[in-house]
N, C-alpha and C positions, 0 to 999 in steps of 0.2 A: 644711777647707771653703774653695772657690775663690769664683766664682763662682756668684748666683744668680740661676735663671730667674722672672720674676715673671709668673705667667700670669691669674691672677684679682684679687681686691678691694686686692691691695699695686699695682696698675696706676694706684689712685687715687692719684695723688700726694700729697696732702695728710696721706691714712694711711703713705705712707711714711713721709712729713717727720715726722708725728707718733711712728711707730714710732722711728727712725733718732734724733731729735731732735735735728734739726739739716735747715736749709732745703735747697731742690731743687737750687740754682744751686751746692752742692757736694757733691752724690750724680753718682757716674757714673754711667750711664743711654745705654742704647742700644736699638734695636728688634731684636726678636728672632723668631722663630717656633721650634714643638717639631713637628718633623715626625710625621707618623702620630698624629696624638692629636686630640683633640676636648674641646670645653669645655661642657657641660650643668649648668643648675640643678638642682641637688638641697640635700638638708638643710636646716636653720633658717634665716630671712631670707635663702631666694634663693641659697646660698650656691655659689660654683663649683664644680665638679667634671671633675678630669682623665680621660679616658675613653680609652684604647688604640682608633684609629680608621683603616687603612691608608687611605693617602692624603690625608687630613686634617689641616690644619696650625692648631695653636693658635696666636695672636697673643700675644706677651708684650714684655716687657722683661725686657734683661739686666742685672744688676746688680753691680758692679765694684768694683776696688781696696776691698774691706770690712774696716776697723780691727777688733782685737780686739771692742770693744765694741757695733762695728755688728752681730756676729756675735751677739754674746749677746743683746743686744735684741731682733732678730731670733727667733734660737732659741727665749727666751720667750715670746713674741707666738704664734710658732706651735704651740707644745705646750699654751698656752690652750686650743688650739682643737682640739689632740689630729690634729695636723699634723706626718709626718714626713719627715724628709730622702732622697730619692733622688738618684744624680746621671743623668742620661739626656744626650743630646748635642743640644745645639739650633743654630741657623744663623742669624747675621746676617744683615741687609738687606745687607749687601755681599757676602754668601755664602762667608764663615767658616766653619768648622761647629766648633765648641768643646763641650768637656762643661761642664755647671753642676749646681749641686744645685737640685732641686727641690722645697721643702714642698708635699704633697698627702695628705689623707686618706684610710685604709683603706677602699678599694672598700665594703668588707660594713659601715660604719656611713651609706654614704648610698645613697639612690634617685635615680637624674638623672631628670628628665622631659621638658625642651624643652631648646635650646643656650641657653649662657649669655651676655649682652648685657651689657657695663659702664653704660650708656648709660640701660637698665630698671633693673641695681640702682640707682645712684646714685640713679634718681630714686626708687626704693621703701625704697631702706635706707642710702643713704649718709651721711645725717645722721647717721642713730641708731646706725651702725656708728663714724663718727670719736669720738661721745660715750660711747661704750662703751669703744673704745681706750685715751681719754685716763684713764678710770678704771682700766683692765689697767698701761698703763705707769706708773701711778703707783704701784703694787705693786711692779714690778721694782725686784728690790734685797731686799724686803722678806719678800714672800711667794713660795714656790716655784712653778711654773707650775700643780701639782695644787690646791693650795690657790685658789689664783686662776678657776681651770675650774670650781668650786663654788660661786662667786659669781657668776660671769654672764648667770643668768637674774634676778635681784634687779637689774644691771647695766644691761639690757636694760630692763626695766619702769623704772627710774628715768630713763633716757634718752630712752624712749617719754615717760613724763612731764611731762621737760625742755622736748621738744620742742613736746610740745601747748600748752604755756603761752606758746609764743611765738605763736604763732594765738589764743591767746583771747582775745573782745572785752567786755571791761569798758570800760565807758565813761571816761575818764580826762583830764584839762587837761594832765598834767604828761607830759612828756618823760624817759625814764630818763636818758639817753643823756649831758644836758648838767645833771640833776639829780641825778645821786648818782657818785661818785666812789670807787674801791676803790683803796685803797693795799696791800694784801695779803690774799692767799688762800690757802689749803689746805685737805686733807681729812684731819682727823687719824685717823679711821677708816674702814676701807671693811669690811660685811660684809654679810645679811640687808637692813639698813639704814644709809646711809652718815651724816657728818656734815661737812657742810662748813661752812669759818670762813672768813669776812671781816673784814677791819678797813675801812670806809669812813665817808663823810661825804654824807651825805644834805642836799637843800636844803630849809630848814625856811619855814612858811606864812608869815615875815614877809619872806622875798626870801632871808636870810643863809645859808650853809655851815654845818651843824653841826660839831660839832667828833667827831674822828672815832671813832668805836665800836664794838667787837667785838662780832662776831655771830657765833651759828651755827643754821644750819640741820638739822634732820632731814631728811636726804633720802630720799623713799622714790616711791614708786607712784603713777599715777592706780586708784581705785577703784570701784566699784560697789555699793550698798545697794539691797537690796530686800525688802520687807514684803510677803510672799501674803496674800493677802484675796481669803476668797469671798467676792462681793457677794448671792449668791441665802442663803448661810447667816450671812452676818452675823460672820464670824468671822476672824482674823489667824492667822497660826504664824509660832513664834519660836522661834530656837533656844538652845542654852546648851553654850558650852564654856570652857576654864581659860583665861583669859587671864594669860601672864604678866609684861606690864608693872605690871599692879594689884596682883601678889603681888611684884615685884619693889619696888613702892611703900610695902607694906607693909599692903596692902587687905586685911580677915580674908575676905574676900569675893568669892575673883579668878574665882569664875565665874561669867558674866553673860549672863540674857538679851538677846537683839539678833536685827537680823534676819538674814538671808541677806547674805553680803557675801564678796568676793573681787578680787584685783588683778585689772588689766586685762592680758594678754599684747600685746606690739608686735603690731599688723596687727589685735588683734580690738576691732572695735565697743566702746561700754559696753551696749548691747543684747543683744549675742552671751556678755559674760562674765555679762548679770544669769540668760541662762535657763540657759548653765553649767553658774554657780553652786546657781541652785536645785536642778538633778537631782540635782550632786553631795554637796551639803550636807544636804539635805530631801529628795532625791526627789521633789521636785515638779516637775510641768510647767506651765509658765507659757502660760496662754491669747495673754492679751497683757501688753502695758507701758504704765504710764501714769507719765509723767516728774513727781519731784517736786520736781527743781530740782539742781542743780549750784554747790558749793559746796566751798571749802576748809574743813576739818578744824577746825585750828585754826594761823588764820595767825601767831601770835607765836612758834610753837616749828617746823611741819612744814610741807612740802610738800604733803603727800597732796591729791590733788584728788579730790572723790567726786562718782559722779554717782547722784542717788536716785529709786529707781524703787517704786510699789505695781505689784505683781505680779497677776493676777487669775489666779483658778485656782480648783479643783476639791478643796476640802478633806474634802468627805464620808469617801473611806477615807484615816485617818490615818497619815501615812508613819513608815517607822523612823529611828532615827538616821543621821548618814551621813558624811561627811567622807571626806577621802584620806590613808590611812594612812602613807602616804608624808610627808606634810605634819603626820604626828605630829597627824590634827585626833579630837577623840573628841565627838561631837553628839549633843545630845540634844534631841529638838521636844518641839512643845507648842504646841497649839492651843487658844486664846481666844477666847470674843464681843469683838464691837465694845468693850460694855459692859465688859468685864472690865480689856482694854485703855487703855480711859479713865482708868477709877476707879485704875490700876495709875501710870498719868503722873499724874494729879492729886496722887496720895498718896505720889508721889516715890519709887516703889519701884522703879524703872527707871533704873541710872543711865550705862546707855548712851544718847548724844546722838544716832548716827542712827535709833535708834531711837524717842526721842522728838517727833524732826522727823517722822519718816516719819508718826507716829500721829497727831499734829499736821494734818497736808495732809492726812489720810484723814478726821479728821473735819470739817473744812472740803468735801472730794469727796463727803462717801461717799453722800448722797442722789442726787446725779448716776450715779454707778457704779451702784447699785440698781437705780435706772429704764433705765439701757442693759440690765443684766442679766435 
C-alpha cells in the first residue's frame, strides 16, 4: 500500500493526528482531487460517501511517505468502520495524476442523500467523532478491528455524554481548570460500559492541594426515565425485567420493577428517546411530557446523567410485554393506582431509585395533572 487518498472525515486533521499519533507538522499532506466522483452524506452521523459521478471531482488530500505503523493504524481505524481499500488514480493541485489507495464503504450498506460538506459535519459531529476515535485507538494493539465495530454504538452514546456535560449549567464558584490537577490517566477497560482511571489532586475547601488519589469512573450514557401515568384513571405502569448488575451483586432478587428507561442515541432529544422508549418497552404512547428533573445517577461511582420524565398517557387497554430482542430485553408491565404506588415506596418495596423519584414528583403534581386532564 502507497499512497492514500483522504476524501472525507480523515480531512479533519486533528482526527488524522489522532489516528496517525503523532502531530500535523510531520504527516506529509498535499491537496488532491479524485476525478469523476462525488461526495454525499449517507449513513450514521453524516457520514461521507464516495459516489462514481462523470465529471465531478472530489476534493481530498493526499497522504504520503506512510511508515509501517502509519499503515496499520490506519488500516484499523478504517475496518472499524467496515471501510475498504481500493486504489483509483487521483490528481494534484499541480496536476500529477498518481494512483493511491482509497478507504470507502460498500455502495449497498449506505443511502447518500444530499453532498457532503466538511464544514456541517464538523459542526454536527466532529466533537463526538474525535471522542469516539480516541476510545477506537486506544484498543489498537489490543482488540481486533471486529471486536472494536461492536463497541461503537456504547462508543458513541458515552461521547454524546461527554460532550453534553461540558454545556451543562450547574451553578458553581470553583474553576476546574486551575482546581484540580491529573497526574495520570487511562482506560483499563472499554466495553458495553467503559472505565476510566485517574490519579489527580483536587483543591480542597480550606485553599490547600489535596494529596493525590486514584479514581475511577464508570463511564457510560446520558439517559432517560419515564413513569406513564393516566391522570383521568389514576394509575402508573411499570415494568420488570432481570437486571444483571444486582445478580451480579449477589441480589436474590435481580428482577426489578422501574419505569420506562433507555439510553439516549447521539442526535436524539431526551424527549424523542423518552416516547421511543415507551412504544418500545410498554407499548405505549405518550400523550405528552412533563419534566421531573435532570440529575446524575450516582455521582461517586458513574457518569450516567438521566433525564426524568412523567409520561401522560392512555392506560385503559393494558399493553403486552415488550423490549428489543435484539438488546436481549424480556418486559413484563403492570399497572398500578396512584395508591398502590404510594403504599409500595412507603413500605420500601421498590428498590429502584428512579423510580422512586419519579413517584415522589408525581405525588407532589398529581393534583395539578388531574385537573389539566
Amino acid at each position: 500500500m502507497g499512497d492514500i487518498f483522504l476524501y472525507g472525515t480523515m480531512r479533519h486533521l486533528a482526527l488524522l493526528e489522532l489516528v496517525l499519533d503523532r502531530p500535523r507538522a510531520s504527516i506529509d499532506l498535499i491537496d488532491a482531487e479524485l476525478p469523476n466522483h462525488a461526495i454525499y452524506r449517507g449513513g450514521e452521523l453524516a457520514s461521507p460517501v464516495l459516489s462514481e459521478e462523470a465529471g465531478q471531482r472530489a476534493r481530498g488530500l493526499l497522504l504520503r511517505n506512510l511508515s509501517a505503523d502509519d499503515l496499520a493504524r490506519l488500516r484499523f481505524y478504517y475496518s472499524v468502520y467496515q471501510h475498504e481499500p481500493s486504489t483509483l488514480a487521483v490528481e494534484t493541485d499541480s496536476g500529477q495524476r498518481v494512483g493511491a489507495d482509497i478507504f470507502r464503504a460498500a455502495p449497498d450498506n449506505c443511502q447518500m442523500d444530499e453532498p457532503w460538506s466538511l464544514d456541517d459535519w464538523l459542526r454536527d459531529w466532529g466533537d463526538l467523532t474525535l471522542r469516539v476515535a480516541e476510545e477506537i485507538m486506544g484498543q489498537f494493539g489490543r482488540l481486533d478491528a471486529g471486536e472494536v465495530a461492536a463497541l461503537v454504538p456504547p462508543m458513541r452514546r458515552r461521547a454524546d455524554s461527554y460532550l453534553a456535560a461540558q454545556y451543562r449549567e450547574f451553578a458553581s464558584d470553583q474553576a476546574v481548570a486551575r482546581n484540580v490537577e491529573v497526574i495520570s490517566e487511562s482506560q483499563p477497560y472499554t466495553g458495553f460500559l467503559a472505565i476510566q482511571k485517574k490519579d489527580l489532586r483536587f483543591r480542597r475547601h480550606d485553599g490547600t492541594m489535596s494529596e493525590v488519589h486514584t479514581r475511577e469512573a464508570l463511564m457510560t450514557s446520558r439517559a432517560v426515565v419515564v413513569l406513564p401515568y393516566d391522570p383521568v384513571r389514576d394509575a402508573v405502569l411499570l415494568i420488570q425485567q432481570f437486571r444483571a448488575p444486582l445478580y451480579i451483586n449477589g441480589d436474590p432478587a435481580p428482577w426489578v420493577w422501574e419505569p420506562v428507561a433507555g439510553q439516549i442515541d447521539p442526535g436524539e432529544s431526551p424527549q424523542t428517546t423518552a416516547h421511543r422508549e415507551a412504544m418500545e418497552e410498554a407499548g405505549v404512547t405518550l400523550r405528552a411530557l412533563e419534566p421531573a428533573g435532570q440529575v446524575y445517577s450516582s455521582t461517586g461511582s458513574s457518569t450516567e446523567f438521566v433525564y426524568l420524565f412523567i409520561g401522560l398517557a392512555d392506560l385503559s387497554v393494558r399493553p403486552e410485554g415488550g423490549g428489543l430482542d435484539c438488546e436481549g430485553e424480556d418486559i413484563l408491565t403492570r399497572i398500578l393506582s396512584f395508591e398502590e404506588l404510594i403504599a409500595g415506596v412507603d413500605a420500601q418495596h421498590f428498590c429502584d431509585l428512579p423510580l422512586v423519584t419519579t413517584a415522589l414528583w408525581l405525588a407532589r403534581h398529581r393534583d395539578r395533572l388531574r385537573q389539566i386532564a
